[in-house]
VMD Tcl script that draws the C-alpha trace (Angstrom):
set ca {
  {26.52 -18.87 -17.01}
  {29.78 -17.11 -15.31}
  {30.48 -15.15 -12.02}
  {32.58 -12.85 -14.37}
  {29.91 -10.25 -14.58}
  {31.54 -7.08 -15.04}
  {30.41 -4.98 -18.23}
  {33.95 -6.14 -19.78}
  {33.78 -9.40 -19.04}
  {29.95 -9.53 -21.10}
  {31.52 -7.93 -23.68}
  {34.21 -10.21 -24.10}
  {31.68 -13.40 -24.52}
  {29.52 -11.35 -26.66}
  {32.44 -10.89 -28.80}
  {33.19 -14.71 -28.71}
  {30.02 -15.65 -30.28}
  {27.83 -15.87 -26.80}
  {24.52 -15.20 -27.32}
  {23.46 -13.68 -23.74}
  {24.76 -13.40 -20.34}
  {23.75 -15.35 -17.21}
  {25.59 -13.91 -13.99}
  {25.78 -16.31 -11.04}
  {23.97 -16.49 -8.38}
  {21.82 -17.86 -10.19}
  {18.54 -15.82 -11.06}
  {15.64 -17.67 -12.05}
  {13.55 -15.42 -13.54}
  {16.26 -13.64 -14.90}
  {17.59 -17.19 -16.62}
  {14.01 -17.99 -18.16}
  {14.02 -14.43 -19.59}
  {17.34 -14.52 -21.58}
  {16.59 -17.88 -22.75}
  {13.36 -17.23 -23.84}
  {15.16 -13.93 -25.87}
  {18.10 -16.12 -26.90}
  {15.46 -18.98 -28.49}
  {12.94 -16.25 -29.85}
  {15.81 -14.78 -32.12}
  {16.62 -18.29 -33.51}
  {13.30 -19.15 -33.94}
  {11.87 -16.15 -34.75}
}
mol new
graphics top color blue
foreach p $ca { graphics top sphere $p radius 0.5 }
foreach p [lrange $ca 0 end-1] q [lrange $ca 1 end] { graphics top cylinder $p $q radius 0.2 }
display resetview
């Protein structure tokens, strides 16, 4: 989760090894949904 949420800035923890992108304030449904895509792909 980061307040750096400008298309560079996801790009730069994608390219770190980050597996998604949370964006503060914090969106709940929005949370549940890349976590649920983020544990799918490792489980899946």
């Amino acid at each position: 989760m980061t307040a750096n949420v400008f298309q560079e800035d996801v790009q730069a923890a994608r390219n770190a090894g980050m597996d998604g992108h949370i964006a503060k304030p914090l969106d709940v449904e929005k949370m549940l949904s890349t976590l649920t895509q983020v544990l799918s792909k490792r489980h899946g």
